[in-house]
N, C-alpha and C positions, 0 to 999 in steps of 0.2 A: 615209093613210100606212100605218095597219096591212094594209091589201088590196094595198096596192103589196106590202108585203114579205113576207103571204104570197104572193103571185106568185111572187117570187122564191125562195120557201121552195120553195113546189112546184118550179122547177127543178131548186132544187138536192138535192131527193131521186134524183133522176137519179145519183148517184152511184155508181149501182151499175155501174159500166162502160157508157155508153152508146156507147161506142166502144172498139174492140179497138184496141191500138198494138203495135209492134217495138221492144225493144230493143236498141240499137247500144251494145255496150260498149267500153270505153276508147278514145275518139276523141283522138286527141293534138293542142293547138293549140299552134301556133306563138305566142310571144312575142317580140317586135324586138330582144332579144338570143339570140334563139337556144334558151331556156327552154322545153320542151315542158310545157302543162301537160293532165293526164288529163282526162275527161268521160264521162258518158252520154248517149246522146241517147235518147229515147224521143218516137218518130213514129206517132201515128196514121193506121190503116191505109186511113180517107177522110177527106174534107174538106180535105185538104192541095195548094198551100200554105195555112197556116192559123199566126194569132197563135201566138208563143212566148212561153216563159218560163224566165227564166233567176235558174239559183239557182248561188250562189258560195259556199262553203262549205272550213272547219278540218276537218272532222271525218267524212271519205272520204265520198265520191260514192256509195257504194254499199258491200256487203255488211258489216263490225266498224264497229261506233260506231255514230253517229246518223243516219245515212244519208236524208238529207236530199230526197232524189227523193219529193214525194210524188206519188201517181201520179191524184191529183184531177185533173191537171190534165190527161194526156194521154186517161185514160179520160172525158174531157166536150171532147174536140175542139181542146183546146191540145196544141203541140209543147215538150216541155220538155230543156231540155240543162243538166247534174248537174255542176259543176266542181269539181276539188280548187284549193285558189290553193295558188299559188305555195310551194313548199316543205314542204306537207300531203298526207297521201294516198299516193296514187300520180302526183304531180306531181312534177317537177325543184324547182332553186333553193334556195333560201332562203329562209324563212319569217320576216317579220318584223312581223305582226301591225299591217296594216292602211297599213305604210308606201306612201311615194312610189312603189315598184316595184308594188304590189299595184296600189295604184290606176290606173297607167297600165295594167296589165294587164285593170284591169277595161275599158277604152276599145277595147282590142283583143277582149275577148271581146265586148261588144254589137256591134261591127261583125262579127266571126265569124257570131255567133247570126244576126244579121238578112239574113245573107247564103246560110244554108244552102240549099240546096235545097228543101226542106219547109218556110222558113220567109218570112211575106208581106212580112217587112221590119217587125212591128209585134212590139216587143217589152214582157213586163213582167216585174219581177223580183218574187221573193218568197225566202222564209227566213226560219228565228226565229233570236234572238240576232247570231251572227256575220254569218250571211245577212243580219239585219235590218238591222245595221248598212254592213254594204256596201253595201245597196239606195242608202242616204245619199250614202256616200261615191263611189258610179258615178253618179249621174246630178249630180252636184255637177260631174263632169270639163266640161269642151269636149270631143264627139266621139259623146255620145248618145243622139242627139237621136230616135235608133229606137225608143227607153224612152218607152212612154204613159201609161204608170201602175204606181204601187209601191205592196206590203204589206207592210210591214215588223212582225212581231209578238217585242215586248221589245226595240227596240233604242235604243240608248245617244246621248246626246248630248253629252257630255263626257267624253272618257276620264279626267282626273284625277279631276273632282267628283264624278261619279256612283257609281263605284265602284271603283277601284284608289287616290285618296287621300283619300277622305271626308273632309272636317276636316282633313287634315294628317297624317292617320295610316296606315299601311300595312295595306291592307285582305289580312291574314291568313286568312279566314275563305274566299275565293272564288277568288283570284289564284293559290295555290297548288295548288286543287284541278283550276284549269280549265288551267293550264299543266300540269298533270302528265296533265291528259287529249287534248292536244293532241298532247305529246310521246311519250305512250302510244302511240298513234293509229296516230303515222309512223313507228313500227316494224314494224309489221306488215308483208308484204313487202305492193311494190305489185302490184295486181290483172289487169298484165299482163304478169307476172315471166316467164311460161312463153312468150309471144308474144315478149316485146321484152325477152329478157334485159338485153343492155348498157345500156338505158334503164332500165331497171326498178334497175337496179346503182347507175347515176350518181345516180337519186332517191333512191334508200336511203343512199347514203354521205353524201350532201349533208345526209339529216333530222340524221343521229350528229353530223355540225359543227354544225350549227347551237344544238345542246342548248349548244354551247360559246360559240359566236359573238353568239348570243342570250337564249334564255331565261336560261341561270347567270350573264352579265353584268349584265342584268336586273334578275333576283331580289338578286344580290351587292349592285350601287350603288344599289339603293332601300333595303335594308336597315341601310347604311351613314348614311344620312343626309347630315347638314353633314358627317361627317369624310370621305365619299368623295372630297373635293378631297385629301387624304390620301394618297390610293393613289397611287401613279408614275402617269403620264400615260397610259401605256401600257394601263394596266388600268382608267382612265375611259372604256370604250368607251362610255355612256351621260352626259355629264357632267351635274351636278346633278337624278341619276334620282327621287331623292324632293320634286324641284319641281315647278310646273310651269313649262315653256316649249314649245320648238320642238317634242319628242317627243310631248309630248302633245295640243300643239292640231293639226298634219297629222294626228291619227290622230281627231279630233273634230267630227263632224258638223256640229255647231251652230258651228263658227267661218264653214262658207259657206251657211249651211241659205237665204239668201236665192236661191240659184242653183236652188233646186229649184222647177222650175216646170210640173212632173208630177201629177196625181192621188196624192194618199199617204192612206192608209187606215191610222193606228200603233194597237197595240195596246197597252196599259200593262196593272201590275199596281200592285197600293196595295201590295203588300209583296218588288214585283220588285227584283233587284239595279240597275235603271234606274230604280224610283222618282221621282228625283230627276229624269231630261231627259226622260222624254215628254212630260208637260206642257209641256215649255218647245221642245220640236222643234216640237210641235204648234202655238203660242203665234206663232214664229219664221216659221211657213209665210206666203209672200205668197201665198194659195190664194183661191179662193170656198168659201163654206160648202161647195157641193154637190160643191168638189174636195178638200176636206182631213177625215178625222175622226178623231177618237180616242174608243175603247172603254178604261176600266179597270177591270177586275175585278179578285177579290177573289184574286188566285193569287200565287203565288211565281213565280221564272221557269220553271222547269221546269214549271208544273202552269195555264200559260195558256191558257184557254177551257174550263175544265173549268166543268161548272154551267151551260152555253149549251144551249140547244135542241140536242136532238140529229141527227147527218149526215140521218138519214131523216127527219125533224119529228116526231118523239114527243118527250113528255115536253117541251111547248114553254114557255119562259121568255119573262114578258112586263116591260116596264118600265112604271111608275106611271101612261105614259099609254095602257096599251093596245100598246103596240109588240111587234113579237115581236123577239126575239133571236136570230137564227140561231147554228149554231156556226160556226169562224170557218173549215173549210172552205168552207159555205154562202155564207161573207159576201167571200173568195177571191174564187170563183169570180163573183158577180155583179157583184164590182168589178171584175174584170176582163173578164167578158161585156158591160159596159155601156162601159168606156173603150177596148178591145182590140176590140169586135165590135162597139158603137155601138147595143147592145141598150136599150131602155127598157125596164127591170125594177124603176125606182123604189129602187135602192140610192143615186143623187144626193140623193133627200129624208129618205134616213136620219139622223135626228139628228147632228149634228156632233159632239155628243158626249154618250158613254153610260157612266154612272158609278155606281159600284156603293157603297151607302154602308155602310160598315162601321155593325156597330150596329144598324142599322134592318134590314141584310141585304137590302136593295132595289136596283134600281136603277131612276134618272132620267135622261131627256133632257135635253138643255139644246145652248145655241145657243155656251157659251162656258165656260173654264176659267183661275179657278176662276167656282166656279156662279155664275147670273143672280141679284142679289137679294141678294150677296154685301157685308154690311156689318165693318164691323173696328173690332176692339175690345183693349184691353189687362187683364190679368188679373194682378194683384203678387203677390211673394211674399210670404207677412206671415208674423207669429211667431204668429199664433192657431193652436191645437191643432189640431190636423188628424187625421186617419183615417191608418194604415199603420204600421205594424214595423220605422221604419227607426232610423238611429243619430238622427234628427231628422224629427219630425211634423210640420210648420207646414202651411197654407190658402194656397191661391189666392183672392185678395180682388178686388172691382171696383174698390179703391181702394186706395192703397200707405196701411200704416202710420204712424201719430202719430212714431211713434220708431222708434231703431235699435236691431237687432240684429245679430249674426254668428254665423255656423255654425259648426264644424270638420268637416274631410273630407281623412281621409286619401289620400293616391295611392296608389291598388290599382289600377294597369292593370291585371290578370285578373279583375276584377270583371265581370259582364255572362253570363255562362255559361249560367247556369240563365235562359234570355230565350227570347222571337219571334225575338230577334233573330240568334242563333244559326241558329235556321232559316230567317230568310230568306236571310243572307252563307252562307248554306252551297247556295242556289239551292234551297230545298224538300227538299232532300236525307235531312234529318233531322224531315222532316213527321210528327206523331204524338208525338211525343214530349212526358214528362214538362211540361217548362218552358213548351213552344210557348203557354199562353193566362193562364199565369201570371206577373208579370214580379217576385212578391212577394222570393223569393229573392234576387235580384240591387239590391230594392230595399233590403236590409236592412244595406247597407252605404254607406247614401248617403243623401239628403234628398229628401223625400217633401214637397209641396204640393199640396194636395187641395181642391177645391171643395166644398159643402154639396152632398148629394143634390138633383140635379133636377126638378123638379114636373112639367116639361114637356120636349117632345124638344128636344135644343142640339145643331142642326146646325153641322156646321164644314168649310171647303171650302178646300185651295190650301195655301200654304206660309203657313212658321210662324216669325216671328224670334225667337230667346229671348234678351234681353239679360240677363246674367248678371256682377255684379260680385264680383270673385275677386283673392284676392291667394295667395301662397304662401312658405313660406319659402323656396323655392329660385327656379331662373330660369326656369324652365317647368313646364307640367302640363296635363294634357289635361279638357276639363268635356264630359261628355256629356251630351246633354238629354232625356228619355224622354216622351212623351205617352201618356197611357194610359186606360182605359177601365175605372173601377173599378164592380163590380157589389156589387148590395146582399149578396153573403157577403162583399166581403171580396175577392175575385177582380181581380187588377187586368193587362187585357190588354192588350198594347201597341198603338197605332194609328201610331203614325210616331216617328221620332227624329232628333236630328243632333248633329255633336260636333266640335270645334274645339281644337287644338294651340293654347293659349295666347299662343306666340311668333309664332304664323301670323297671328293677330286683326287685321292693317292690311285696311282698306274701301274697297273701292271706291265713293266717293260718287258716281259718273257715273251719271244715272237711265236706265233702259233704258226705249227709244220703241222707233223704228223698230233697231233693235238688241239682240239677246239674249245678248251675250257681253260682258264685261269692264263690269258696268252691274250696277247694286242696282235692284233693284224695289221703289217705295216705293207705299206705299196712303196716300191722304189725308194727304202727307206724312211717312207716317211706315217707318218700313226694314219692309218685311214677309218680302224676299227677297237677302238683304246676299251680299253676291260678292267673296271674300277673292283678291288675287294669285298667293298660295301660291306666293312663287320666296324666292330668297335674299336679294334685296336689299330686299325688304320685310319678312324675320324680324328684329324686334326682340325683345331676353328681357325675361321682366318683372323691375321691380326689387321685390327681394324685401319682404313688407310692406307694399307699396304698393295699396291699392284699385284697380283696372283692367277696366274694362269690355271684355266679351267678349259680340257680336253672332254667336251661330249660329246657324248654317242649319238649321233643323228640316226635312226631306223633303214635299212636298205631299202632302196624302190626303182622302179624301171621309168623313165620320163622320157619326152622330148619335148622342149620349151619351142614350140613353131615361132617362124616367122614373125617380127610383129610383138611378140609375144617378149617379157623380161623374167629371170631368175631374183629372185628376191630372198634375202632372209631376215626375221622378224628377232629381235631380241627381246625378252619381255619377264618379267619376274612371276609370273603364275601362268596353271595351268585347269580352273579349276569349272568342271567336277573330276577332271580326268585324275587331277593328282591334288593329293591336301598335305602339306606338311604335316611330322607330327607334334607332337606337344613340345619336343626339346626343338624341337626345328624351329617349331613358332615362336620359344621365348628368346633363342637367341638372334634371328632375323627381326623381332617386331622393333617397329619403328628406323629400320635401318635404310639409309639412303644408300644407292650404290651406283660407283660411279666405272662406266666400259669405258676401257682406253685403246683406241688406233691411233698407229701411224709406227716408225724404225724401233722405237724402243719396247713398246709393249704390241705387235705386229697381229692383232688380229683377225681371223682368217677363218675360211673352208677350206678342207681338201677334200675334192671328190671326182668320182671316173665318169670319163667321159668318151662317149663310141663314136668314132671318126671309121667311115661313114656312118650316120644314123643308121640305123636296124630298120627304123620303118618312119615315117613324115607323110 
């Protein structure tokens, strides 16, 4: 295995322009209503026709912003074409974030691509983020069947769950920063203003509507919550925008992720704003090993493959078994030299999956996620003293408590600040900072359960249910769940978390098989990966006083708690900037005290896998 991939490592130092290409700027494609949308093409200057690759991209095709052309692909002999979608850039239309129009659009751009003159009819797509996620959602259509193989790095598999309504909450923290970078964006003029005025005019006027038609609608009716049914009819341009239904499952991967039946190569991150769906994209794939894999490393979304072997192979990163890690232009390119060109470069025997454990700072191979070896266990809350600074100390015990007890915790939605967590919902943005490995601050207002230091490494792999019984004086309130990494100072550094709107709590008991959507994931019987409705007709309030059990979804991540070292979990009523309740959330939690109950009757708990032997320590 390791000789197969450095083979391919040596290719891929090739990187240095092994071919000279043209670039063709602003190509205008026709859309079947008449919608011109912009492009780059970039054509190598031999070899052609020759595999393309097509990337679809928010965030202009070239020159301000993130400009998405990487040019790996045409300097090693691919044709690559740069598209703004629909209503971004220097494209016409209306931009509406991944809708029904985008996607037919994308069915028309593979057939464009595979049809150019330079190009052999053999297409593959790439892009991070947005691009990632459209790779998903084009070859998911009827029409492109030209697509041999996708790389999709950080992209999203539930638009609600993953990250615009986490728990039930409005993810504050990410949704405003990345709409306001969008909308940035498509002000700028377009790129071929001076060539195609009146075109260049019609895109620009169309971006100024859309701030109206879209994004501020948007933002207004998710903020609004349950009373948005409140507003005149008129102004529900999104009806029931902070549930989920129809908006957000057309814009989610994983509602047809069986239709892909492409080579997919995803990338994850343990503390990416996707977190939460590449495991489960990856999970969903009807693939062979040697078609489907997933890489997670240790990054935020912004800061993915950083720490991999570097483009030329210096400073090479291996995993526990010997493997080299390329970086992930490296690992591009050979997945698409091997699907796209029919190269045997031994990226098919690359691990299926390559997982970076926090903690131990390693990474391991494995054939499956979560790990091979992966046993499950439950961990109670108890009232024995525990380690931490908060308003309440208690232990994570192997066994629930003799008797009962109960917490108080007040509702502070702006609790969570001083967090990881803040840097991750803010996309790495605010990496370095004060709080980022300490989560002490934030715990100091909320309920700390802590393990006895560990003799031995406690690995832990995959998602995490936190059953949490909660009553309040009012009729709702938000429990977030914190999983953390406490070191022998005292240092207690987040490793995953999840958090759940009280009134949201109804379960979908349907077990997920041959299915990854609308289905709970249970291990050995028991909920490990619980899958809440989140629409209106399943919010029930709680009645106040009442003990009530609250099943959250803690985020999947790869750890091992070293020696020395204790598990911890944080209970706490806010999350914030990462998450704001909305307006009905806020009148019916404000002012509400709420009280967590452990011990035989209301039995408090995680359940989560654990890998006996560690993978790596």
């Amino acid at each position: 295995m390791t000789a197969a991939v450095l083979a391919l490592m040596a290719r891929g130092t090739a990187l240095a322009a092994t071919t000279s290409y043209n670039v063709v700027s602003d190509v205008r494609i026709p859309m079947s209503d008449g919608v011109m949308l912009d492009s780059d093409e970039y054509i190598p200057t031999t070899g052609c026709p020759c595999p393309t690759i097509l990337v679809q991209t928010p965030y202009r095709k070239s020159g301000a912003g993130v400009s998405e052309g990487n040019t790996i692909f045409p300097s090693n002999g691919y044709a690559m074409i740069v598209v703004d979608v629909r209503g971004t850039g220097s494209s016409e239309g209306l931009w509406d974030s991944f809708g029904g129009r985008e996607q037919q659009d994308s069915v028309t751009l593979v057939q464009w691509a595979a049809s150019r003159p330079f190009s052999n009819g053999v297409l593959g797509l790439s892009g991070v983020s947005y691009a990632a996620i459209n790779q998903f959602l084009t070859v998911e259509q009827p029409g492109t069947k030209a697509v041999k193989a996708i790389f999709p790095i950080v992209p999203m598999s539930d638009a609600y769950r993953d990250v615009t309504w986490a728990g039930g909450t409005e993810d504050s923290g990410f949704i405003p920063l990345w709409l306001g970078l969008v909308n940035g964006l498509n002000f700028i003029p377009a790129q071929d203003a001076g060539s195609e005025p009146e075109i260049a005019l019609n895109a620009e006027s169309q971006h100024a509507m859309d701030v109206a038609e879209f994004g501020g609608p948007v933002v207004l009716d998710a903020a609004l919550g349950g009373y948005e049914m409140m507003l005149p009819p008129a102004f529900q341009t999104y009806p029931d925008q902070a549930y989920d239904g129809p908006f957000y499952r057309l814009r989610s991967p994983i509602r047809n992720i069986a239709r892909v039946q492409v080579p997919t190569f995803i990338v994850g991150g343990t503390y990416d704003l996707f977190q939460r769906g590449e495991p489960i994209l990856f999970n969903g794939l009807m693939l062979s090993a040697s078609q489907k894999k997933l890489m997670i490393g240790p990054w935020y979304h912004t800061t993915a493959g950083n720490g991999l072997t570097a483009d030329d192979g210096s400073n090479p990163v291996y995993d526990s078994k010997g493997n080299l890690l390329p970086s992930l232009n490296n690992l591009q390119l050979a997945w698409f030299d091997h699907w796209l060109k029919g190269i045997g470069n031994g990226i098919d025997t690359f691990p299926a999956v390559e997982t970076y454990y926090l903690g131990a700072g390693k990474w391991a191979p494995d054939t499956r996620y979560p790990a091979s070896r992966t046993t499950y266990r439950s961990w109670y809350l108890s009232a024995a003293p525990g380690s931490g600074a908060a308003l309440y100390a208690g232990s994570l015990a192997p066994a629930v408590d003799s008797g009962d007890t109960t917490v108080t915790l007040p509702w502070i939605p702006v609790d969570g600040t001083c967090s990881r967590s803040t840097t991750q919902w803010t996309a790495g943005l605010v990496s370095g900072w004060l709080c980022e490995n300490d989560n002490r601050p934030s715990e100091v207002l909320g309920a700390t359960f802590t393990t006895p230091p560990f003799a031995t490494p406690y690995a832990i792999s995959g998602p995490i249910d936190a059953t949490v019984w909660i009553s309040s004086t009012a009729t709702d309130t938000q429990v977030v769940a914190t999983v953390s990494d406490v070191d022998p100072s005292g240092a207690s550094s987040q490793v995953t978390a999840g958090t759940l709107v009280a009134s949201l709590r109804a379960l979908t008991t349907t077990p997920c098989r041959s299915i990854v959507a609308d289905c709970s994931v249970y291990a050995k019987g028991h909920l490990i990966e619980p899958w809440h409705p989140y629409t209106r007709a399943s919010q029930v309030a709680l009645t106040p006083g009442v003990p009530t059990p609250l099943e959250i979804e803690i985020f999947p991540t790869s750890a091992v708690i070293e020696p020395g070292h204790s598990l911890r979990l944080t209970i706490t009523t806010g999350d914030f900037p990462h998450e704001t309740p909305t307006s009905s959330t806020v009148v019916d939690s404000a002012g509400g005290i709420d009280t967590l109950y452990i011990g035989p009757d209301h039995p408090s708990s995680i359940y989560l896998g654990t890998v006996s032997p560690a993978p790596v320590s």
